[in-house]
C-alpha positions as CSV (number, residue, x, y, z in Angstrom):
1,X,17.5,-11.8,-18.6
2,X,16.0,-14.5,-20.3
3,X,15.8,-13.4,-24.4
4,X,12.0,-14.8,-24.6
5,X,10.9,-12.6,-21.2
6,X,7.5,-11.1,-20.6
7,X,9.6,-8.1,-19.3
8,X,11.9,-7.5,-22.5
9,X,9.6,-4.2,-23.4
10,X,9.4,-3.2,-19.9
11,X,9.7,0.4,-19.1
12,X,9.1,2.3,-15.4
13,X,8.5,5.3,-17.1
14,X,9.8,7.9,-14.8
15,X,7.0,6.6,-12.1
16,X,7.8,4.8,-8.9
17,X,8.1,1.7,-9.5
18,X,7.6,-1.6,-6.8
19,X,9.5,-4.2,-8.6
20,X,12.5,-2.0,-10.2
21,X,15.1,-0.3,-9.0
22,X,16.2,0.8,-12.3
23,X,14.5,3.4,-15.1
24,X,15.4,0.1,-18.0
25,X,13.5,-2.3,-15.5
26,X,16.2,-4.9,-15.2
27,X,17.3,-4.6,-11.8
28,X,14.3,-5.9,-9.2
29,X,15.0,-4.7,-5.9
30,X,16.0,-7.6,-3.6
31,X,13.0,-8.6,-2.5
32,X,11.4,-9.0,-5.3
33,X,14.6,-11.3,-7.0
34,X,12.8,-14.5,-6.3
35,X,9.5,-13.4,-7.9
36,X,11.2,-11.8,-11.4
37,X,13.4,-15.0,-11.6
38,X,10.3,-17.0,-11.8
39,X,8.5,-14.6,-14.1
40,X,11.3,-14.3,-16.2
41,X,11.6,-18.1,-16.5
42,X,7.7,-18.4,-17.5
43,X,7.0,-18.9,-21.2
44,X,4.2,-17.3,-22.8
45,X,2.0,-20.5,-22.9
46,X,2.6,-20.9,-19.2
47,X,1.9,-17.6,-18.4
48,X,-1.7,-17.8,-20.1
49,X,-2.0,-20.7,-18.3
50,X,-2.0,-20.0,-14.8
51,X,-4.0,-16.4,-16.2
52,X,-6.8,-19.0,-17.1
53,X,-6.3,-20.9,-13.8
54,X,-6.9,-17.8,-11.6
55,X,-10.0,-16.8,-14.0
56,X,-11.6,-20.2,-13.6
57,X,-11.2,-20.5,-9.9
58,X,-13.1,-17.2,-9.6
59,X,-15.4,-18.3,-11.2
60,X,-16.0,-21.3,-10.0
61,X,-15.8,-19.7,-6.5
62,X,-18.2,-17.2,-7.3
63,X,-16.0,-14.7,-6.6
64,X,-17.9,-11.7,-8.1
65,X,-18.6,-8.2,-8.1
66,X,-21.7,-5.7,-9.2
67,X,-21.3,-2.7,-11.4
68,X,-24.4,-0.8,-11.0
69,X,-25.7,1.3,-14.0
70,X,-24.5,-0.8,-16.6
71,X,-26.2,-3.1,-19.4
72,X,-25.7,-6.3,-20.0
73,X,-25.4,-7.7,-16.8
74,X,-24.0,-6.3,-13.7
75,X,-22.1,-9.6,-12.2
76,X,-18.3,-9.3,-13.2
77,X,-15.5,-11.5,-12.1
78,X,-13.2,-9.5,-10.0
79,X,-10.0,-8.9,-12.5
80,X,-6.8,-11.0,-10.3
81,X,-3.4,-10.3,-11.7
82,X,-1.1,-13.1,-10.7
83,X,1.8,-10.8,-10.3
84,X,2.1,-10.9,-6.4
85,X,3.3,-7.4,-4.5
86,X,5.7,-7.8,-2.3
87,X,6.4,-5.3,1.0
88,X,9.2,-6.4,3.2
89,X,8.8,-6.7,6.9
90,X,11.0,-3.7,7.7
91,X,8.4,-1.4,5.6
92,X,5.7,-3.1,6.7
93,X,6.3,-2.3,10.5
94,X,6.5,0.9,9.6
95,X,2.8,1.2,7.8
96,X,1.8,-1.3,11.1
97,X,2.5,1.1,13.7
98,X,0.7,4.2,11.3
99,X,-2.5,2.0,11.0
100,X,-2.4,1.2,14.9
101,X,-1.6,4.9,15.8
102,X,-4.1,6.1,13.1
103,X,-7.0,3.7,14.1
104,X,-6.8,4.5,17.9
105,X,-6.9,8.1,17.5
106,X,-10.0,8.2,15.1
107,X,-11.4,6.1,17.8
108,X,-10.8,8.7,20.8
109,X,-11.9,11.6,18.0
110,X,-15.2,9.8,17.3
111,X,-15.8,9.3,21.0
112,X,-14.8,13.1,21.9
113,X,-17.2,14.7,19.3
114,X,-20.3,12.5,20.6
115,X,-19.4,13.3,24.4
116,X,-17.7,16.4,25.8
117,X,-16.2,17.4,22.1
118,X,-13.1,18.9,23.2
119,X,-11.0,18.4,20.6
120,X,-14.1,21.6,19.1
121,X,-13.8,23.6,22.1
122,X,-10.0,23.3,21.6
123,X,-10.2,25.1,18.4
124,X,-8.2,21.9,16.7
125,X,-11.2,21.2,14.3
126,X,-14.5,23.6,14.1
127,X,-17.7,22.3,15.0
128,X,-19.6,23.6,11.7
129,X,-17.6,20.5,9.7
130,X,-18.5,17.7,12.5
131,X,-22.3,18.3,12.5
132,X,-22.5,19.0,8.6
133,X,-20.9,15.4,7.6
134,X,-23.5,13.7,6.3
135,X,-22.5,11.0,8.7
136,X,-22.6,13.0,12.1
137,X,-25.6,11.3,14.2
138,X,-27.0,13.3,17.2
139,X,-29.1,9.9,17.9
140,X,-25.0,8.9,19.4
141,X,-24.8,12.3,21.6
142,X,-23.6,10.7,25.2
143,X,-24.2,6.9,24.3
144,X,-21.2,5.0,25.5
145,X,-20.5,1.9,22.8
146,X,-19.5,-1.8,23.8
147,X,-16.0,-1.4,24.9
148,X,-16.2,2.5,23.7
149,X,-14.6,1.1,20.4
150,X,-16.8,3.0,16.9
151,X,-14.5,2.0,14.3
152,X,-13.7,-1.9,15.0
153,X,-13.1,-2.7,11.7
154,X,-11.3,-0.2,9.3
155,X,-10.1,-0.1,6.1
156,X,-7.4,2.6,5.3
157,X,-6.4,3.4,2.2
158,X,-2.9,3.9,1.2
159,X,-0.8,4.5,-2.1
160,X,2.8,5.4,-2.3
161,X,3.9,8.9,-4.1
162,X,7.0,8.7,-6.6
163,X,9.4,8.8,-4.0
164,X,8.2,5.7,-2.5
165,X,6.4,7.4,0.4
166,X,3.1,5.7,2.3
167,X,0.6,8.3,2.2
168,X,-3.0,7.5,3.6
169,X,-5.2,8.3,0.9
170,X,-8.5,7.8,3.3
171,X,-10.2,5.6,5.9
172,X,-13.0,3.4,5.6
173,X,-14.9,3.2,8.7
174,X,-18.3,2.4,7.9
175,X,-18.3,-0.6,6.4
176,X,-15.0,-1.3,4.1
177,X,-15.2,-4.3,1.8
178,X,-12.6,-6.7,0.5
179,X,-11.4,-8.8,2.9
180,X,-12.5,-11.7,1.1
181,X,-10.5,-10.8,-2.3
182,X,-7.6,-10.6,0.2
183,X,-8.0,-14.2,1.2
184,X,-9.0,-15.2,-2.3
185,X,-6.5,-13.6,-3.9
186,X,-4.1,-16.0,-1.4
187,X,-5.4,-19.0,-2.0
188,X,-5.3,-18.9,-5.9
189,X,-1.6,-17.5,-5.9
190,X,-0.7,-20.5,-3.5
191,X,-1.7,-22.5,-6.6
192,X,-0.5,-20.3,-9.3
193,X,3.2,-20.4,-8.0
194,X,3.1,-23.2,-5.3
195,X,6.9,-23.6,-5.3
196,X,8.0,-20.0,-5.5
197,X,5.6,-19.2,-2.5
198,X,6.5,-21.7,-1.0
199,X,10.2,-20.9,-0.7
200,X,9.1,-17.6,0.5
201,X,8.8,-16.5,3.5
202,X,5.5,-14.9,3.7
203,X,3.2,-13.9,6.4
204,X,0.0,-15.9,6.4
205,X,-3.7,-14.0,5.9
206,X,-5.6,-16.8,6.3
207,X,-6.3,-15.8,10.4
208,X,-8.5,-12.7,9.2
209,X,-12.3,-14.7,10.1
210,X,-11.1,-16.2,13.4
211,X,-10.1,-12.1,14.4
212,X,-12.8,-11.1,13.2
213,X,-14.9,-13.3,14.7
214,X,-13.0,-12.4,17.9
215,X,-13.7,-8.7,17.3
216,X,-17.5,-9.1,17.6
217,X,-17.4,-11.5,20.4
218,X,-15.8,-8.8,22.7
219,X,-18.7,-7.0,22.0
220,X,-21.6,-8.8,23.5
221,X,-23.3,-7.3,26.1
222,X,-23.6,-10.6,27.7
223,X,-20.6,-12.7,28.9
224,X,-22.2,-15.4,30.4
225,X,-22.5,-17.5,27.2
226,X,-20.7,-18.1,23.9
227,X,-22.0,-14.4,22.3
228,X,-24.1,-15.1,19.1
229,X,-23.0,-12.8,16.0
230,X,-24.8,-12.5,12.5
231,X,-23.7,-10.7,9.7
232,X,-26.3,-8.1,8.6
233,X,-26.4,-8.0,4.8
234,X,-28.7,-5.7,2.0
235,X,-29.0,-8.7,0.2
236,X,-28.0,-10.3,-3.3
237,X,-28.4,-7.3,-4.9
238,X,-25.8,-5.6,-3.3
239,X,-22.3,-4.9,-4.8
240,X,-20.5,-6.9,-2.1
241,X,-22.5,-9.8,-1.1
242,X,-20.0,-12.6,-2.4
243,X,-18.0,-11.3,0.8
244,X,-21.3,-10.7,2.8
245,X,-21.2,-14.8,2.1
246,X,-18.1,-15.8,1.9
247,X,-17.1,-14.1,6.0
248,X,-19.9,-15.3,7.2
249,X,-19.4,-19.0,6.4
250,X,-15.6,-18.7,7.3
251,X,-16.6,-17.6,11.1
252,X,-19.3,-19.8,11.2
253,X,-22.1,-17.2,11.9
254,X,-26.2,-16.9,10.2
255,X,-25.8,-14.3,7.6
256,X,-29.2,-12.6,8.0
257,X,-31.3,-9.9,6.0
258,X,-33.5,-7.3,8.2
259,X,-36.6,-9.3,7.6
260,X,-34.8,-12.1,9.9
261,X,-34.2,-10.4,12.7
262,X,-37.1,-8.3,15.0
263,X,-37.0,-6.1,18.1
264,X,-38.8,-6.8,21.0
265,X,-39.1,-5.1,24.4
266,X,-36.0,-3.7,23.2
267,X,-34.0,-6.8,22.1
268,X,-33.2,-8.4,19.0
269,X,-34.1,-12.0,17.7
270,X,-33.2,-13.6,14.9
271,X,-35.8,-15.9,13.4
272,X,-35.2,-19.6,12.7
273,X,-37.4,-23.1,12.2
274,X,-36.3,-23.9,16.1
275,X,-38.1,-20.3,17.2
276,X,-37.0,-16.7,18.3
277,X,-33.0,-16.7,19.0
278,X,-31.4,-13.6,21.0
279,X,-28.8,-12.1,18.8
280,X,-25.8,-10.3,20.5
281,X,-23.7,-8.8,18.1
282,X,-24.5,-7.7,14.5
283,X,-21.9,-7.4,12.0
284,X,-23.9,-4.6,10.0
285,X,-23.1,-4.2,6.2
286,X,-25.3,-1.5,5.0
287,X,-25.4,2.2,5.6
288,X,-26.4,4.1,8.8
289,X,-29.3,5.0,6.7
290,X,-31.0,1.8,6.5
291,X,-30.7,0.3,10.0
292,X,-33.5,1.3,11.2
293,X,-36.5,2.7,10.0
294,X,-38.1,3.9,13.2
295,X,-35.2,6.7,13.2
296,X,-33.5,7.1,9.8
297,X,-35.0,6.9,6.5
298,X,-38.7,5.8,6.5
299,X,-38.9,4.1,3.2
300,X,-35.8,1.7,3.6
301,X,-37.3,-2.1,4.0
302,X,-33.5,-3.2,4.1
303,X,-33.4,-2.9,8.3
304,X,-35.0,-3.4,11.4
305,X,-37.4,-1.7,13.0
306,X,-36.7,-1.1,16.5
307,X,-32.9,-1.9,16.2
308,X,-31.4,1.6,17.4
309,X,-34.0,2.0,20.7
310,X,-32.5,-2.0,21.4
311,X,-28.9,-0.7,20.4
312,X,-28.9,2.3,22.3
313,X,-30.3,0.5,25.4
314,X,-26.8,-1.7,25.3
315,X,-28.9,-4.7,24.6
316,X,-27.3,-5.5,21.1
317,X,-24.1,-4.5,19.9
318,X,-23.2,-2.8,16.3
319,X,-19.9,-3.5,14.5
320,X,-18.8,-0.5,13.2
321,X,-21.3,1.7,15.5
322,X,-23.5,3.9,14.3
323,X,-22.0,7.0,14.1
324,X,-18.5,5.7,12.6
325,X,-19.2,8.1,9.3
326,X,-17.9,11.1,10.2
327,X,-14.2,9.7,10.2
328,X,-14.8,8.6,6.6
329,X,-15.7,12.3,5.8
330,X,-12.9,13.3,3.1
331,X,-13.0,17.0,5.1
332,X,-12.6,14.9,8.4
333,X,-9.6,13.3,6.7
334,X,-7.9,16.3,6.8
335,X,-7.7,16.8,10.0
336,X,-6.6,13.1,11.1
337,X,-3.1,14.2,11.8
338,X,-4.4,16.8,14.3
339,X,-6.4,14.1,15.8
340,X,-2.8,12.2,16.3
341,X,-1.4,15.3,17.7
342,X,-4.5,16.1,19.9
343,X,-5.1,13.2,21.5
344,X,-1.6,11.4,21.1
345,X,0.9,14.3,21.3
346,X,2.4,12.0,18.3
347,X,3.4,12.7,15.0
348,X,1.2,11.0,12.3
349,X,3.7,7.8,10.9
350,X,1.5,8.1,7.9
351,X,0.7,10.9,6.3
352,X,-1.9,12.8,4.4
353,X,-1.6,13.2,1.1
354,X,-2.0,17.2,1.0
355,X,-5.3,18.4,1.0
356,X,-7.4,21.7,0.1
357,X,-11.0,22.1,1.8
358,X,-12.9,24.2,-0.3
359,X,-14.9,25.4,2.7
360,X,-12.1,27.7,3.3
361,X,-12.0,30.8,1.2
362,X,-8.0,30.8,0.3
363,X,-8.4,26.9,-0.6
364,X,-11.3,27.5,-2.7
365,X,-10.1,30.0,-4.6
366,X,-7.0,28.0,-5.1
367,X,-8.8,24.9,-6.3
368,X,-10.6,27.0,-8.8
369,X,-7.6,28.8,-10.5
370,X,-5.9,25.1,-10.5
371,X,-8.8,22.7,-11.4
372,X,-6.7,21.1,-14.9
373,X,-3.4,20.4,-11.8
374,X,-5.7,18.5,-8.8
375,X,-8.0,15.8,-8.1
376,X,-11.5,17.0,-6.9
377,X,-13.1,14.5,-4.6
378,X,-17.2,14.9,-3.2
379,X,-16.8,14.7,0.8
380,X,-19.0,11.5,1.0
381,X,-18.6,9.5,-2.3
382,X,-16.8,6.6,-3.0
383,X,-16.0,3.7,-5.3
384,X,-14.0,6.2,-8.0
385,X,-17.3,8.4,-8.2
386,X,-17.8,12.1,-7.6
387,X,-14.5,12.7,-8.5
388,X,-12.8,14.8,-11.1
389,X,-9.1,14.2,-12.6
390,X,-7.8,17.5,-13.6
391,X,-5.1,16.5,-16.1
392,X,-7.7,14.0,-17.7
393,X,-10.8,16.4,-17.8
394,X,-12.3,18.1,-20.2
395,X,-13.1,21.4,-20.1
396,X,-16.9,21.3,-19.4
397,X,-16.1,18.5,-17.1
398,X,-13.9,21.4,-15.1
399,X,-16.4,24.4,-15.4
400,X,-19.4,21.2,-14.3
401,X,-17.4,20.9,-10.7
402,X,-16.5,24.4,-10.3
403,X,-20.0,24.9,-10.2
404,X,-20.6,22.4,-7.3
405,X,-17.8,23.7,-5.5
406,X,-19.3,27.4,-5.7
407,X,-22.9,25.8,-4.4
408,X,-21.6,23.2,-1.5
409,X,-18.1,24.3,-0.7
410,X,-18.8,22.3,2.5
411,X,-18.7,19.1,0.5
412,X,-15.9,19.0,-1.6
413,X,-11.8,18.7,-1.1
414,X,-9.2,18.7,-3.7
415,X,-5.3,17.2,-3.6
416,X,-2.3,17.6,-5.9
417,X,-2.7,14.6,-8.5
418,X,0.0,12.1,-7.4
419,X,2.0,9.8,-9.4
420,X,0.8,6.5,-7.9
421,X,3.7,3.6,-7.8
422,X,3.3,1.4,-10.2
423,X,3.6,-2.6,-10.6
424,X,3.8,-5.2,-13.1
425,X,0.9,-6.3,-13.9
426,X,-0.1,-9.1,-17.3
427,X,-1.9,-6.8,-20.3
428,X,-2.9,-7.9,-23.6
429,X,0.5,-6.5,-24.9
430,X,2.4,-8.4,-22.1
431,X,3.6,-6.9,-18.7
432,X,3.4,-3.4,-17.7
433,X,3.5,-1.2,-15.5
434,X,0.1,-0.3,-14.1
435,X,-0.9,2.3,-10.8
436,X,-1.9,0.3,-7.5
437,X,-3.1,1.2,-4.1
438,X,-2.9,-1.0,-0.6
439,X,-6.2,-1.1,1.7
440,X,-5.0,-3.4,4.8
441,X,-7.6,-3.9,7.2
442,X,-7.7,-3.2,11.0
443,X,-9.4,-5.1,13.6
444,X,-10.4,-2.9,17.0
445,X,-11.2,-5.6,19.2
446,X,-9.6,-6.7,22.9
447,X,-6.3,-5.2,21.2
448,X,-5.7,-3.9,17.7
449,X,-5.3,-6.9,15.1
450,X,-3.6,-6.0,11.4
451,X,-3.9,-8.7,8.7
452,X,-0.3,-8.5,7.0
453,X,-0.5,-6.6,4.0
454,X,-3.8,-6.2,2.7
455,X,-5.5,-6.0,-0.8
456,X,-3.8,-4.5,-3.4
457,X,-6.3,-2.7,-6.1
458,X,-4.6,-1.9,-9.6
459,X,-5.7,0.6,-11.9
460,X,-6.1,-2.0,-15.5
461,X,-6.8,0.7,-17.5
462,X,-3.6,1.8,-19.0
463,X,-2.8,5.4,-17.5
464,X,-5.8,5.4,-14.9
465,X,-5.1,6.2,-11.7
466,X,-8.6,4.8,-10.4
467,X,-8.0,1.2,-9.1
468,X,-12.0,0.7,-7.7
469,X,-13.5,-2.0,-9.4
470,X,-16.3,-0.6,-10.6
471,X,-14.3,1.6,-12.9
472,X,-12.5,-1.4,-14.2
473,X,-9.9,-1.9,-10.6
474,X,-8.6,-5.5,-10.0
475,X,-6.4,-6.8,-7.5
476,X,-3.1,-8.6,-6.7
477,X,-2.0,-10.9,-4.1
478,X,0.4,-9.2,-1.6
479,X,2.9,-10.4,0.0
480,X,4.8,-9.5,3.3
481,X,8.2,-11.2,3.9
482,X,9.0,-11.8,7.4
483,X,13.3,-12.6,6.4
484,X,13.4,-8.7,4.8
């Protein structure tokens, strides 16, 4: 090892760790030799160097994210570390055939409960839990979806335990965000270590727009013509519009607000200088809630009025469809490898990390005698919030959710707090070892389309186990080697 390396103070701590075989961290596994060669070579100057490279091509690029809540400005560039993960192929078939399995049966469960519900009369998941989510929409009883597809694009979450194990963490089937990091994040690496990558051989990303332009296409309800697709945004206020932006312009579609677009006799039109133009498919990225406000809430200005009667007429297609909610449920999760078994007679590839449903007497009890040993998660929050991390609570904080547990059992889980694997990662004190996640994303179109690898969220803050962004997350480049 190089007597001036970043890595000289380097410890794996007893956690899993990606890049290390050994406790000292001196001994990469083999695929990542190439990458801790090149580190190791890197002086400190350099190092800072391509740091201040990434920083200014977000910037430049706009790459940005919102923190809502907080003063002084919510833009933030979103943190990149330039240490690249790396997943070799044999792995990564394995987590490719869990997504594919996993997607497809949330797809037949989401159909199931809003048709003949069988998988309720079966006893496999009681009915109570589907039509309490605060997703569940009767509006989709019997309404048969383009292509009977909900979920088309998903975003499952998965982190690895300290053995090295995939576990799905949970599924984003509403409207996941991120995709564009993921491409970001490629480009900028491509610069930061042009030789290195290139003398890698690793899958390319860069294919994500045209499938997902393909996705929607195979949703138009009319085939006679090239389908047109917008992308359906809150607006610049919202947390993720730099992607709202940034996908649209890569697949070459109008990225419209509600305001653009109108209903009539049960169609939708977008508005332009050259007049009224039939729309076909909407790429939707705001909440159920604010589609419509003939049918949900009243006071939303975000949507269209009109849209669900034109929807539910098969006149205009959704991507995900309304509906698609309930599989993000966090109690729903924890019956996705039933789903697998139900509908599949499979075993899940992936599975679960293990899960308590306080809606259950023995597992609320349970969670309440062992608040300070799990993580307590709110059924239907996200982005790190609702949450409660036992070993890093305080007392108050404890006695606070055991109160909302005893009020709404219905709408709260808890899990075992795992040791997330860890990665390299640049600090202020130098490289350590920092917790990460992996969210690939799944395309349900004509056939089921995975981007290689996905985007890799890493907790900053040292000790966190939170990796969202808006509690101070960032993100790494990942690699998937097709010669390992």
């Amino acid at each position: 090892m190089n007597p001036h390396s970043q890595f000289k103070n380097y410890s794996v701590d007893h956690f899993f760790d990606e890049m290390f075989i050994d406790e000292e961290g001196k001994s990469p596994r083999p695929h990542y030799e190439r990458i801790f060669k090149r580190l190791d070579s890197l002086t400190e100057s350099e190092i800072s160097d391509r740091r201040q490279q990434a920083d200014t091509s977000f910037l430049e690029h706009g790459i940005t994210f919102t923190v809502y809540g907080e003063e002084g400005g919510t833009e933030r560039i979103f943190p990149f570390d330039p240490i690249p993960r790396v997943i070799p192929e044999s792995e990564w078939s394995v987590v490719e055939r869990g997504l594919r399995q996993r997607i497809i049966a949330l797809n037949l469960f989401l159909n199931d409960i809003y048709h003949d519900g069988k998988i309720i009369k079966d006893g496999i998941i009681p009915e109570e839990i589907i039509r309490s989510s605060k997703n569940f929409r009767p509006e989709m009883d019997g309404f048969e979806p383009p292509q009977e597809v909900y979920a088309h694009i998903c975003g499952t979450d998965l982190i690895r335990d300290d053995q090295g194990n995939y576990l799905v963490l949970e599924d984003n089937a509403r409207c996941p965000s991120g995709a564009s990091y993921l491409l970001e994040n490629r480009e900028i690496i491509k610069r930061a270590f042009p030789q290195t990558f290139g003398g890698m051989s690793v899958r390319p990303v860069e294919a994500y727009p045209d499938l997902l332009l393909r996705t929607l296409e195979h949703l138009s309800p009319r085939k006679s013509q090239k389908p047109v697709c917008v992308l359906l945004t809150p607006g610049v206020y919202n947390s993720a519009y730099f992607e709202h932006t940034f996908l649209a312009r890569q697949m070459g579609i109008e990225i419209v607000e509600g305001k653009d677009l109108v209903s009539i006799d049960s169609f939708v039109y977008m508005r332009t200088t050259r007049g009224l133009v039939q729309v076909d498919v909407i790429y939707r990225r705001l909440d159920d809630d604010f589609l419509d406000p003939l049918v949900f809430r009243k006071d939303s200005m975000l949507g269209v009025p009109g849209l669900m009667d034109a929807y539910l007429r098969g006149n205009v297609a959704l991507a995900n469809a309304v509906g698609t909610g309930v599989a993000d449920d966090k109690v729903t999760y924890a019956y996705v490898p039933d789903m697998i078994k139900y509908y599949l007679d499979e075993d899940a590839i992936l599975p679960n990390v293990p899960t308590y449903l306080c809606w259950r007497d023995t597992d609320r009890s349970h969670v309440l005698e062992n608040l300070q040993n799990l993580v307590v998660k709110a059924a239907n929050e996200s982005g790190g919030y609702g949450m409660l991390i036992g070993n890093q609570s305080t007392a108050k904080e404890r006695e606070e959710f055991a109160q909302l547990i005893k009020s709404n059992p219905r709408e709260y889980i808890a899990q075992p707090i795992i040791s997330l694997s860890r990665h390299p990662t640049f600090c202020e004190e130098g490289i350590e070892g920092r917790h990460i996640d992996l969210r690939p994303f799944i395309l349900y179109g004509e056939d089921v389309e995975i981007v290689p690898g996905g985007l890799t969220r890493v907790a900053l803050k040292k000790g966190s186990l939170v990796v969202n962004s808006s509690q101070g997350g960032g993100s790494k480049d990942t690699w998937v080697l097709k010669d390992f």
